[in-house]
N, C-alpha and C positions, 0 to 999 in steps of 0.2 A: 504494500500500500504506500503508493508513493506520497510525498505530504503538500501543502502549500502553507499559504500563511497561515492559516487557518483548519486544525483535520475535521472540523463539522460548520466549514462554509459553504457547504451546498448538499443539497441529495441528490444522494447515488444509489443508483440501483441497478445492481449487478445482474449476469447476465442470467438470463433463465429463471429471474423471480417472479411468481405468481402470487394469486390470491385464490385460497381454495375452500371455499366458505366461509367461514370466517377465522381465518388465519392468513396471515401471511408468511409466506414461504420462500426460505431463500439456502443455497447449497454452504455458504460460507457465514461470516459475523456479522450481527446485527449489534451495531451501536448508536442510540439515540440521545440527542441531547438534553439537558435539563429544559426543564417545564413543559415537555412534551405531552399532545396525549395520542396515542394508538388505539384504535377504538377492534384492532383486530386480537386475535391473540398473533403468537409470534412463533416462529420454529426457523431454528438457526445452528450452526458449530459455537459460535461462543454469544451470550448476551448480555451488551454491556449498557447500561441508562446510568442516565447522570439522574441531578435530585429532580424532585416533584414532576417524574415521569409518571403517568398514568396508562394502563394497558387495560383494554378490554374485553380481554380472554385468558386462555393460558397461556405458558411459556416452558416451552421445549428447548432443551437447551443438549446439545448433545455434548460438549465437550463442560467452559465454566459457564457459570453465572454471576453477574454483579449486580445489584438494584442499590442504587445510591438513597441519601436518607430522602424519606415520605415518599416514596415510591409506591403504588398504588396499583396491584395485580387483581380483575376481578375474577379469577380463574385459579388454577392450580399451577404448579410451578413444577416443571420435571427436571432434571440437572443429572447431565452423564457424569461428569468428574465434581468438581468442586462448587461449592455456592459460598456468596460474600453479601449480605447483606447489610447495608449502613442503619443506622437509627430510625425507627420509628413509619418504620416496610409494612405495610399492611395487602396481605394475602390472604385473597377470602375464600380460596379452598382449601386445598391441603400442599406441603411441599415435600420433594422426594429428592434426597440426596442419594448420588451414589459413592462419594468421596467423603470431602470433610466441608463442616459448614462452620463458615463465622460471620457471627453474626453480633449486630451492636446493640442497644439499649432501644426496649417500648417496644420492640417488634412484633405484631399480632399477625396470628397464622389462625382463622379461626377453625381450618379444620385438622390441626397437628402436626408435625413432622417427623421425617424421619431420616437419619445420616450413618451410613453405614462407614464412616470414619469418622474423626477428632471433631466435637464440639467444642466451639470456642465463643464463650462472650461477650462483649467489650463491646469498645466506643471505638471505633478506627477512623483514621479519615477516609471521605469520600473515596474510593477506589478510582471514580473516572476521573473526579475533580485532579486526586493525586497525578493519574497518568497527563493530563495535560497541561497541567503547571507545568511537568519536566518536560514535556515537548515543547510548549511555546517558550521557556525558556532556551532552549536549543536552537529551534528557529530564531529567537531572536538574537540569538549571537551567532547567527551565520552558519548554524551547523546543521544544514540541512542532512547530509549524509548521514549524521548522528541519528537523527531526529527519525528516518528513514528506515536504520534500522531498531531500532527503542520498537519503531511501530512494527518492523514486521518481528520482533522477539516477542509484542504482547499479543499479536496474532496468530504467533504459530506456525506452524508449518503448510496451511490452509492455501492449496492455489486457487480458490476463490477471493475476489476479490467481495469487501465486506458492504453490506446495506447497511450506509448511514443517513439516521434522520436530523435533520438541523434542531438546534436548541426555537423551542418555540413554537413548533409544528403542528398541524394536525393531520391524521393519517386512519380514513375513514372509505367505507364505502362510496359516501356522498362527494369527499372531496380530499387530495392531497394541498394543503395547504402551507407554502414555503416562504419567505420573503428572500431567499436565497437561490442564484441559480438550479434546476433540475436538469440530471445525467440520465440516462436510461439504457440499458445493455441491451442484449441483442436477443431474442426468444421470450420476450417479459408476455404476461397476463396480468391489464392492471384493471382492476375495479374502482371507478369516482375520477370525478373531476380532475384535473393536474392545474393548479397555481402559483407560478415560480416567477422572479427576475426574468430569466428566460430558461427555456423549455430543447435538451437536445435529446431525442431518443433515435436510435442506433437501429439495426437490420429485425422486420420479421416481427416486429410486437405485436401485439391486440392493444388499446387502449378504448376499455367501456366508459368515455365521457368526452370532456371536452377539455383542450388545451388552450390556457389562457396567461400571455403575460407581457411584463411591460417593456423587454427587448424581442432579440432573436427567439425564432421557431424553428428545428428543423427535424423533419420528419423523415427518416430512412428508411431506405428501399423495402418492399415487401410491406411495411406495418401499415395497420389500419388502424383509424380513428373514427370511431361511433361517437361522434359528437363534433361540434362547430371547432375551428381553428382562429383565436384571436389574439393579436400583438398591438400594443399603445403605439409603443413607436420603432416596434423595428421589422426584420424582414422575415416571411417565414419562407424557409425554402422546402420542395417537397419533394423528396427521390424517386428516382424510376422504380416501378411496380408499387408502388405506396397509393394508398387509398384513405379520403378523406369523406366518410359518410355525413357530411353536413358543409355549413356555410365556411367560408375564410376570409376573413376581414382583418386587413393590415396596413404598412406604410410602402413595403416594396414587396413584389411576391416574383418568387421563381420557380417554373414550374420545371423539373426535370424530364425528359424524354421517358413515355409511358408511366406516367403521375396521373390521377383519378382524383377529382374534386366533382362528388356527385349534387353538390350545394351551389351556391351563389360563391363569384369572387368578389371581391372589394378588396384594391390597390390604389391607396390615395398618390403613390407615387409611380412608381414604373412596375411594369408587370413583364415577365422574360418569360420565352417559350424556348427551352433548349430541346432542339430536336434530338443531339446524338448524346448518349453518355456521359457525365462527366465526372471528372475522380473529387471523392466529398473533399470540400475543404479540410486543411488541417486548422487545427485550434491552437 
């Protein structure tokens, strides 16, 4: 996981994540920001939330788990290796440790636990808080390499690349909601809305809604969008074999060679018809 200024300034959504009732589903880590809420449950290799994250479902966790203090599970909590929970966690089924669990002060589990290694007590600090105090101070003295690998030692050995949600989010059926750019990988299944800075998703997705934001749009080959395309002020471009089942309303539109807009267009600025292929911009 490569880093920038920032390891939770935008959502990312790796490749091949789905929504499958009401979970969402991803091959590698799920790490969310503080004051989050997730209204799905979650199933992931490691799962990491800052504070007054709220989830609402279970959480599968096949490798750890971390839930920072007042974190909020409305479901059960399953946990392959270790689980770390900060102050005053409240999980309203049951939780299942297969390692060891520590756990800090006021924590309610209201349908019991159990940990087949070391129980441990206490008041720890924040676990995510911890991990990126030391990143951003890394970053901030120039040591990206450092900082690079820190991230891929707390992530493992996992060549999935990890779904992260921004501090602040919401993450629903109805809507994904970011004030931060939105990535999207390539094979995704997404349920609701998408609300981002601007919006990039990648080869072959589904998206059940509609894409809305206040830059760039670009829509990659193969994927379809069951829902309107809208940008404030920037450009959405749409790739060959990509399908857009509703309207596209923006400031410059480009349409790639065998692009599908079965809606109205609206280009307040220039509109491009590229007949032949062309190789996606790099970022």
């Amino acid at each position: 996981m490569s880093l920038g200024t920032d390891p939770l300034d935008a959502l990312e959504i790796p490749d091949g994540t789905t929504v499958e009732e009401h979970d969402l589903v991803t091959d590698g880590d799920v790490v969310v920001g503080g004051q989050s809420t997730v209204e799905f449950g979650v199933r992931g290799r490691n799962v990491l939330a800052g504070e007054r994250v709220t989830f609402g479902g279970d959480i599968e966790a096949e490798a750890d788990c971390r839930l920072d203090m007042l974190d909020d599970v409305a479901g059960n909590v399953l946990v392959g290796n270790d689980a770390y929970l900060g102050e005053r966690v409240h999980i309203a089924g049951r939780l299942m440790v297969s390692g060891d669990l520590d756990i800090g002060d006021d924590v309610d589990i209201e349908e019991g636990f159990e940990a087949n290694g070391w129980i441990v007590i206490r008041n720890p600090i924040p676990t995510l808080v911890f991990y990126f105090i030391v990143l951003s101070q890394l970053l901030r003295l120039g040591e990206d390499e450092a900082a690079d690998e820190l991230a891929e030692t707390l992530s493992g050995e996992s060549p999935h690349d990890p779904l992260v949600i921004p501090r602040n989010a919401t993450v629903s059926d109805d809507a994904w909601r970011v004030s931060t750019p939105a990535h999207v990988g390539s094979g995704c299944r997404i349920h609701g809305n998408i609300r981002a800075k601007s919006i990039d998703l990648a080869e072959d997705n589904n998206v059940f809604g509609s894409l809305r934001a206040r830059d760039d749009i670009v829509v990659g080959s193969g994927t379809r969008i069951h829902g309107d395309v809208t940008t404030r002020n920037g450009e959405v471009r749409i790739h060959e074999d990509a399908r857009v089942l509703g309207d596209v309303s923006c400031n410059d539109l480009v349409l790639e060679a065998g692009a599908h807009v079965d809606g109205t267009m609206r280009a307040r600025g220039e509109m491009r018809i590229h007949r032949d292929n062309l190789p996606r911009e790099a970022e």
